[in-house]
C-alpha positions, -999 to 999 in steps of 0.1 A, spaced: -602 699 -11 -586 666 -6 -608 637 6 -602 620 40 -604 582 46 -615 574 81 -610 533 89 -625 522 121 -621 482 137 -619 471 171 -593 443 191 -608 421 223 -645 416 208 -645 378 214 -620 379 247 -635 375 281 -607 392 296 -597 427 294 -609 456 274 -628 453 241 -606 485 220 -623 506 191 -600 526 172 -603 552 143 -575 564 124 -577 590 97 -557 598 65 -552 622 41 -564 599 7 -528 605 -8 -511 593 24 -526 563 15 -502 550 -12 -471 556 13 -490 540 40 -497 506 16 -464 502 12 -455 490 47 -490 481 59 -499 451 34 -521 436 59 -550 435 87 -531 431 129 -537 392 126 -510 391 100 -482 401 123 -464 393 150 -464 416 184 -427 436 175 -436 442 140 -472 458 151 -454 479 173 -434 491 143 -464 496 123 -483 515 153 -450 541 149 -456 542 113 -490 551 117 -489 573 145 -468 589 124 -487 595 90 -521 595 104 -540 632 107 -558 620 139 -562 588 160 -586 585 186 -595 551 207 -617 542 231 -616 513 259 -645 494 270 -638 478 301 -653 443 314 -673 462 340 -692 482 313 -700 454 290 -714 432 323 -733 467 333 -746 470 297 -756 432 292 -771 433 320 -793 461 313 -807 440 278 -774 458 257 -762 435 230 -720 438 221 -732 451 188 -748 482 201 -724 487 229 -696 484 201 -714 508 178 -723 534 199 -684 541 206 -674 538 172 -701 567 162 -684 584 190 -649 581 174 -661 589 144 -683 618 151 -648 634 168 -630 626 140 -651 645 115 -649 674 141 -615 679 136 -606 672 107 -603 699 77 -619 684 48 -657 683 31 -653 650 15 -650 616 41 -650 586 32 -656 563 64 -648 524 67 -659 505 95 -654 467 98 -686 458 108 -689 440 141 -724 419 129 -729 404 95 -759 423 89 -738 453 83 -766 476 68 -775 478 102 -741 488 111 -744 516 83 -780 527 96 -769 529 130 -736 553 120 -752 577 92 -782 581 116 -752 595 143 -739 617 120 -771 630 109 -778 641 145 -749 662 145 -743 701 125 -713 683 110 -724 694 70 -696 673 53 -704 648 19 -695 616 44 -698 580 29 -702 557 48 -687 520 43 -698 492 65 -681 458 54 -674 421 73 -634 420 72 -629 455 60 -597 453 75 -584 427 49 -593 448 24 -589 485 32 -557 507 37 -571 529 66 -589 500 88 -563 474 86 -545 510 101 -570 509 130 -567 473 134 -536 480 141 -540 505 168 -567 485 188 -546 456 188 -514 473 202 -533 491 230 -551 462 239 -519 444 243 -509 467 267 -536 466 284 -535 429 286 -496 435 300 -508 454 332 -533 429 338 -507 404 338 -484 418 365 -513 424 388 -528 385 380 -499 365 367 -501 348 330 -534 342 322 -531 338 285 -542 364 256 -576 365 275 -594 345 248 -619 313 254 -597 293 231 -563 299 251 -561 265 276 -543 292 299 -573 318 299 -599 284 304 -573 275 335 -572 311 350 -612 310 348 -618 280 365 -592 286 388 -608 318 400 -641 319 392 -651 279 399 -621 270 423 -626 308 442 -590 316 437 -579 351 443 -605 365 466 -589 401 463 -593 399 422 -621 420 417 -639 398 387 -661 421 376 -636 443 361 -620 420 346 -639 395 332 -671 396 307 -692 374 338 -722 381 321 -709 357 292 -727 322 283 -691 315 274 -675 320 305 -702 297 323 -701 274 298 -661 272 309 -667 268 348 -695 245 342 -718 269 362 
């Protein structure tokens, strides 16, 4: 039976704006030399029309895409409970996976996950753990690796996929609130928005919570408050 390759990475972890996106894309393993000749690298490496192209490419070849949004309102919710990114991020991508391996036909996985910490044997821990739980009797492996999408056919795929839908994400935001940047700390435009409505109380009918990570030390660190 032919072996599938599962790649999971996310788009929006460091933004303090909009949704954090966690996407899992899975391939047949001999899609994956047809699939490496027009995806040579990770979503950083191209510009906004060519991932587009790419998504197209990918939506077409892959078995089974699945992605989840996590909204500014659920990560403030969660940190405020004690909830650290990394666990909020992992406990998606086991869901992703874990509906992935429900689907798809095969006894041999191989997953690979860029790992959201450096420690990624936590990362690894966390997922097989997940899958344990479950009556999913497959031979997974499981693959946790910093920058797996620089290295790896199927999660430079997912990369792919988190980045486009958070971009269109980002879009609607920016009809409703005007141009506010990519969203990111670094943009001077995202800084300016911040200040402008969070330390300067601009747009009183913004409701902030949904749309920006509050509970952030960045994001105070940015206002000054």
């Amino acid at each position: 039976m032919t072996t599938f390759r599962i790649g999971v990475d996310e788009a929006g972890r460091g933004a303090v704006i909009g949704p954090l996106v966690v996407a899992g894309v899975s391939f047949h393993e001999d899609k994956l030399g047809e699939i490496s000749t027009y995806l040579k690298k990770d979503s950083k490496g191209y510009t906004s029309n060519k991932r587009i192209e790419l998504y197209k490419n990918i939506t077409r070849d892959a078995e089974y895409i699945k992605y989840i949004l996590i909204g500014p309102a659920e990560i403030n919710d969660e940190m405020e409970r004690g909830i650290n990114l990394n666990f909020i991020e992992l406990r998606r991508v086991s869901e992703i996976i874990i509906d992935i391996l429900e689907k798809i036909n095969s006894d041999r996985v191989q997953i690979t996950i860029d790992s959201m910490t450096s420690r990624s044997i936590q990362c690894k821990t966390y997922i097989i753990d997940k899958i344990m739980q479950t009556n999913l009797h497959k031979r997974t492996s499981v693959l946790c690796e910093h920058r797996a999408d620089e290295k790896y056919i199927e999660t430079a795929a997912a990369s792919i996929i988190a980045k486009v839908v958070r971009d269109r994400e980002i879009e609607k935001l920016r009809k409703k609130l005007g141009d506010f940047g990519s969203g990111y700390p670094s943009d001077p435009k995202t800084r300016h928005f911040l200040i402008k409505v969070l330390k300067n109380r601009c747009g009183a009918d913004i409701d902030l919570y949904k749309l920006i990570r509050l509970k952030w030390k960045t994001v105070k660190k940015i206002i000054g408050d």
